[in-house]
C-alpha angles and dihedrals in degrees: 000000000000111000087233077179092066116090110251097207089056080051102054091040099049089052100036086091098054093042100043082063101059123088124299087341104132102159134039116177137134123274138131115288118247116231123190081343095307127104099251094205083251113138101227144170105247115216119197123205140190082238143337105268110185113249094249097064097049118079112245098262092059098055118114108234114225097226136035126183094346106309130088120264109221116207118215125183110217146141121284106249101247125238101267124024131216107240096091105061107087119212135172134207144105141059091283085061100047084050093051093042089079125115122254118205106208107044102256138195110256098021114127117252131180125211115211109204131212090243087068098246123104138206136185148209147132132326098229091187154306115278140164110259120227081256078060088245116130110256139188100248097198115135126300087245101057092040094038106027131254098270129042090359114219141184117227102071134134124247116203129191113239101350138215120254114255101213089065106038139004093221111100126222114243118331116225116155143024125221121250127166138359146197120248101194101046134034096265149100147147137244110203109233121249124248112285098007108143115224137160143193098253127118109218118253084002111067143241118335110245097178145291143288135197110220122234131220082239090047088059121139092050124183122221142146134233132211106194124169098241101040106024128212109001127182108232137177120215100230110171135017128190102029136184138173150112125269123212110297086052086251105153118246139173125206117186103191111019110188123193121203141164120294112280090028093112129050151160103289096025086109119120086032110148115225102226127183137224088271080057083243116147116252110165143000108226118221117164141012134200106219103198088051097050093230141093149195143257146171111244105249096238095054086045085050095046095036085059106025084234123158123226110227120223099157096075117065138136110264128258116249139194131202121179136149111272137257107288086333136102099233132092125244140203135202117173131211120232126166087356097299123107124232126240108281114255152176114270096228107355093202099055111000134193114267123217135184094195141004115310136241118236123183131165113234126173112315090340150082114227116208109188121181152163114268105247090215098079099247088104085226114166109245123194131198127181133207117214098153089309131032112257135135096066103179148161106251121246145156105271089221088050103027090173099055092083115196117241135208152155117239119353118306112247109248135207132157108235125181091340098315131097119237132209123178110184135169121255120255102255119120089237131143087220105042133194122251114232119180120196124180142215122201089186084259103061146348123245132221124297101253121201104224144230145131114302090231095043116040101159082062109080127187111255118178127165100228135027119299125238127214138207133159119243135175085345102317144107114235143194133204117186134165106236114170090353102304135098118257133181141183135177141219127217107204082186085062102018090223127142114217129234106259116248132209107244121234135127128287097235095047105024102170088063102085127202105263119210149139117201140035111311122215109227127180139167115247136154087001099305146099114247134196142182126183150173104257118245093251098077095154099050093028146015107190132147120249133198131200131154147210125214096188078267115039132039109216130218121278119248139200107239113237132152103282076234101047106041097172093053099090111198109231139185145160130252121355122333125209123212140191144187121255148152086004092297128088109243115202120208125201152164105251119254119284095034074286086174088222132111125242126166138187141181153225137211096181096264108040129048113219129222122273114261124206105212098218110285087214088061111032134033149149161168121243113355131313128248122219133188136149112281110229119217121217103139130097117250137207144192145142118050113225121201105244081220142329091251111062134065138173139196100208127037128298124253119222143196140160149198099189083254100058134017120211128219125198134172144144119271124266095229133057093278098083097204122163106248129197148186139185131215126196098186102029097242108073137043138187119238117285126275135193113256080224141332103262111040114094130170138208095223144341121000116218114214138192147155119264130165095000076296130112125246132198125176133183136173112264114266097247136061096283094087090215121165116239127180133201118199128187118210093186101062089280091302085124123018123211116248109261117262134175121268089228137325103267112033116098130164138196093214138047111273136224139229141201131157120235133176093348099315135108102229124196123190129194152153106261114249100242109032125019097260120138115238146181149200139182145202123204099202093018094256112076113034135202121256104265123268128199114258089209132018095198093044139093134172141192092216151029125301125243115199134179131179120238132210136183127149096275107029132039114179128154104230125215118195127177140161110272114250089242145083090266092077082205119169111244141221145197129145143190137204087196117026092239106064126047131198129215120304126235132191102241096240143340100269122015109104128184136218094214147342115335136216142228145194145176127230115175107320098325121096122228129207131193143184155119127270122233093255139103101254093079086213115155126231136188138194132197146204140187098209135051094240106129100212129074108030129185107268108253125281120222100237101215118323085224100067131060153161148197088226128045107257121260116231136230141175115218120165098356092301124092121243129200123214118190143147122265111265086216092043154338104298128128120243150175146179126187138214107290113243106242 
């Protein structure tokens, strides 16, 4: 009889020795014993060999005995691990690369970073995630030798976000933190975050970190997932702890976590890469692969964690949203969830909402929210929104390489993200009671053809189902549960084989003839290492009730009726399909009440109890068909609160700003009839002396510009007269003495106030010209004689003056120019250059946002920011933002923070690496501002 009392790592370790000297045996660690090739739930010592020899052709003393100490021993044939291993070398190429080198504000879990050392290599990796370091300061926990280099690892490096390549250029891309201590014993270390950096707890494409967990031998195989930033998200299993052994140059080694996965989930770059579970808990930092043996290799997260004094943050995640069709109404609705409260319930977009025939789908990708749908008009068109800090590109769904060719569907598709892409089945369009199952992909780059499905082996035999699938990911598949004839069915798809499963007919493993019943949608996710589902029953017309059965990768358990686990007679019931997510370490079921109610109700499960059912308010909160739910990423800046710059100056136009990262300049008209250029200078971008004259002589007749040139400040105004000539002042001591104003040139005048930016070595000012509404330009080379102006655009006009902002990332670098088009439209304005000299077409920047005058923008590490004020009578301020330099399908506009307005749009400026906003007092004359939120 096995001594299950007896530890099974003292026993492997007492008895490695012994076993590593035998023939052909090069690793000994802990794992669960296979059995008939599946893993058997026996805690074993797992022994790995050259090759299998049968018994009778090794002496006595080289057999390998099946049990020690008490437990089985488990042999496995497999490679040798070589001597060096692939995951170090750093490379760059491809389209997957280009996607991953973009900026994320905030700091983000499984986002690529490069160290650049002070030995003036580099080398790059993967940011794990955001902890507090043992000094209390937020830090980037990846592993020592991506933050500190393979060989002689040092501290004092510099992390960059994303990071340039250093094959094509030194410079590096966005510097945000500074290493600071590693682990000599294991492959991590940490790199203290830089003042004002954003950052937040979240994995990408996982979800918010809520702890940690060390994995136990009884807890193998154990199930996590990996977002690295080459591959992506992979689905891994734990499969042996506490290895040792010898590779292939009989060179000894020790691997404390090994992980196995499907081929392509690891790749240069991945390292750094946290494991996380289905309760979204750290298990493990990954730090090499061996490519020819399919398996890698982590640093249990408790050892990371005690090895660096570091702190693992839960008390900063994205919130969880909901989106659903309202009660008795077409549209689709949100609520959020912040600090465990959820917002009133609202319109996404009042003015022109999102229509919608069923529930809709919601899934996280990426930086995104995805919002797919069922077209309310009756064509069953597939319709997408995505959430980037504000809905926008709402869109009928097509293949990119066939973008007329729209998908249909009834109901929303279900949606997972599965090894990097994300997933949609959907049933067809035909008003059928056994629909066909389509499945249609996006790689963040494009979407794929619309497939009919069916089995691999089986392709005549298509999928049918009677209500929309649902997906999850599970033990390294994709799977899909779908109600078909009133049961419950489910197939599964392997990416590593790219094989499509038959479908089976869903019932327990102890009673399987008594197949799951049920009639909607069902909500599955994977938790605790199991597969758990909750559904509607099949008896929709007599009973609603909620129903609850599990998967452990072996045994399908019964199926249950949910009730309070105290109060066991009080069924929860609902109507349609429910969703349900992980969080907080529970599941928490959402669901249209019984009797198509309309109203919200939710529960949850620890894995034990049962809570109580909750109505949300009705007043509040209602719906038709059942809610979807999913964490809401945040990568969008965020402002509130105006402050006062001091209790002294006032103005009665806007404010002009620039910045060197040291210092940030404030310019603006005087309040009274004199009409001088004022000024005032912050060090620390929160308060400011009281204001000063540039110099006693320049006045202008309405708002200065201002910019950096030539580590030099600018500032530029309209002459005080009726010429409408353009003068600048420059200061080459910090603003202590001003230059006296001159003209930019002899012939250039303008109706509005300009604006400046520098790009590729030049001083650029933009403005309306002074006798028609067309948008010009001019330049200086050494910011003293300057170039005659040229239009910017030979098809565009504008009421008002220009803004304008340059824009770098590591593949593109364009100076951008926006107005307010010279029509009854209002309609903010685009066109953009990569050389100065050459301008492309111009776009409006969506469909719907408008302007009252003349806008501003800004650039923060690789993201654009716009900024104005709508033609209305609120004065209220709004932005919208982009990480690209395409000039079409912005984000809609943002309102910036009820609280604060102006008579004038804000102008922008980035100081320190966060945006700030100047504008006038709505109520008076002062002079106020508001900067980017921490996050």
């Amino acid at each position: 009889m096995l001594q299950k009392t007896l530890d099974v790592v003292s026993a492997k370790e007492r008895a490695q020795k012994k076993l590593l000297q035998l023939q052909g045996v090069h690793a000994v660690g802990i794992g669960n014993k296979m059995i008939a090739g599946e893993y058997s739930g026996i805690v074993a010592i797992i022994v790995s060999v050259d090759k299998k020899i049968e018994a009778k052709l090794l002496d006595s003393d080289q057999l390998i005995p099946p049990e020690i100490d008490g437990f089985l021993t488990d042999v496995i044939a497999r490679p040798r691990r070589g001597a060096v291993s692939d995951i170090f070398a750093f490379e760059l190429g491809g389209e997957r690369v280009k996607q991953e080198c973009r900026v994320y504000s905030p700091l983000v879990g499984g986002c690529r970073i490069v160290s650049a050392l002070p030995n003036g290599k580099f080398d790059g990796g993967t940011l794990g995630v955001v902890v507090m370091s043992r000094n209390n300061k937020p830090a980037i926990l990846s592993n020592r030798h991506v933050l500190c280099g393979v060989e002689n690892p040092v501290t004092g490096g510099r992390v960059h976000q994303p990071g340039n390549n250093p094959k094509i250029a030194s410079t590096q891309e966005y510097p945000v933190a500074t290493v600071t201590e590693f682990s000599s014993g294991y492959d991590a270390a940490v790199a203290e975050l830089d003042a004002g950096i954003s950052w937040t707890n979240f994995v990408l494409d996982i979800g918010p970190i809520q702890g940690t967990y060390d994995v136990q031998p009884a807890d193998i195989p154990y199930r996590v997932r990996k977002r690295g930033a080459m591959t992506g998200v992979s689905d891994l299993v734990v499969t042996e702890l506490n290895v040792s052994g010898v590779d292939c140059n009989n060179t000894p080694y020790t691997v404390n976590m090994q992980v196995k996965g499907p081929t392509g989930s690891y790749a240069q770059g991945d390292s750094g890469s946290v494991l996380v579970d289905d309760q979204y808990r750290i298990v493990g930092l990954l730090y090499q692969f061996w490519p020819q043996l399919d398996f890698a290799e982590a640093e249990p997260i408790d050892k990371v964690i005690s090895a660096l004094g570091v702190t693992i943050i839960t008390n900063n995640s994205p919130t969880l949203y909901m989106v659903h069709r309202g009660r008795n109404d077409w549209r689709c609705h949100e609520t959020e969830n912040t600090n465990d409260r959820w917002n009133g319930d609202a319109l996404i977009h009042p003015w022109d909402a999102y229509g919608l025939a069923n529930a809709p789908g919601l899934c996280m990708y990426q930086t995104e929210l995805f919002n797919m749908r069922e077209a309310s008009v009756g064509n069953h068109d597939t319709w997408c929104a995505r959430f980037d800090g504000a809905w926008h590109d709402d869109a009928r769904l097509a293949p990119t390489k066939d973008p007329s060719n729209f998908y249909g569907t009834t109901g929303a598709p279900g949606m997972a993200v599965y090894n990097g892409r994300l997933y949609c089945v959907h049933l067809d369009s035909r008003i059928t009671t056994a629909h066909k199952l389509w499945c249609f992909t996006y790689d963040g780059l494009s979407y794929s053809d619309d497939v009919l499905l069916a089995p691999t082996g089986d392709p005549g035999n298509k999928y049918l189902a009677s209500h929309p699938p649902s997906l999850v990911v599970f033990g390294g598949k994709l799977w899909c549960f779908y109600a078909y004839d009133y049961r419950m069915y489910c197939f599964t798809y392997d990416s590593n084989t790219n094989n499509w499963s038959q479908s089976s007919k869903l019932a327990p493993t102890s009673d399987p003839g008594n197949y799951y019943g049920s009639n909607a949608t069902p909500a599955v996710v994977s938790y605790r290492n199991k597969l758990h589902c909750i559904h509607l029953g099949s008896d929709f017309n007599q009973s609603d009730d909620l129903w609850h059965f599990t998967y452990d990768g072996s045994n399908w358990s019964a199926d249950e009726k949910i009730a309070p686990t105290s109060d066991p007679k009080n069924f929860s019931r609902g109507s349609y399909g429910p969703a349900a997510i992980v969080k907080d370490g529970k599941i928490y079921c959402y669901h249209e009440g019984s009797n198509q109610s309309g109203d919200i109700w939710y529960f949850s499960y620890d894995g034990t109890t049962w809570s109580s059912d909750i109505q949300m308010p009705p007043a509040d909160y209602g719906t038709t068909f059942g809610p979807s739910v999913a964490f809401r990423p945040q990568f969008d800046a965020s402002f509130n609160g105006g402050h006062n710059i001091n209790s002294t100056d006032k103005t009665r136009s806007r404010i002009a700003a620039c910045s060197d990262n040291s210092k940030l300049y404030l310019f603006w008209k005087s309040e009274d009839d004199s009409d001088t250029i004022i000024f005032s200078v912050s060090s620390d971008g929160s308060s400011w002396p009281a204001g000063k004259r540039i110099n006693d002589h320049d006045k202008t007749v309405d708002s200065p510009a201002a910019c950096f040139f030539n580590n030099q400040p600018y500032v530029f105004w309209r002459a005080h007269d009726d010429s409408g000539r353009l003068f600048f002042s420059t200061s080459t001591d910090g603003g202590a003495t001003w230059s006296g104003g001159a003209p930019i040139n002899d012939v250039d005048s303008s109706s509005t106030t300009p604006v400046a930016c520098t790009f590729k070595n030049r001083l650029y000012l933009f403005f309306k010209a002074r006798w028609s509404n067309d948008i010009l330009g001019a330049y200086s080379t050494d910011g003293k004689t300057w170039q005659k102006s040229f239009k910017v655009s030979g098809a565009d006009s504008t009421w008002s003056g220009p803004g304008a902002c340059v824009f770098n990332n590591l593949f593109d670098n364009r100076i951008l120019v926006f107005w307010k088009a010279a029509d009854d439209s209002n309609k903010l304005h685009v066109i953009s250059s990569n050389d100065g000299e050459y301008w492309g077409a111009s776009n409006s920047i969506n469909d719907y946002d408008k302007t009252s005058d003349s806008p501003s923008a800004c650039a923060r590490n690789g993201k654009l920011f716009l900024f104005w004020r709508p033609p209305d009578s609120t004065g209220t301020m709004y932005f919208s933002s982009k990480d690209n330099t395409g000039t079409k399908d912005w984000n809609q506009g943002r309102l910036i923070d009820p609280s604060q307005a102006s008579p004038f749009s804000p102008t922008a400026c980035v100081h320190n690496g966060r945006v700030y906003l100047f504008y006038k007092s709505n109520t008076d004359n002062s002079i106020f501002y508001t900067k980017e939120v921490k996050i």
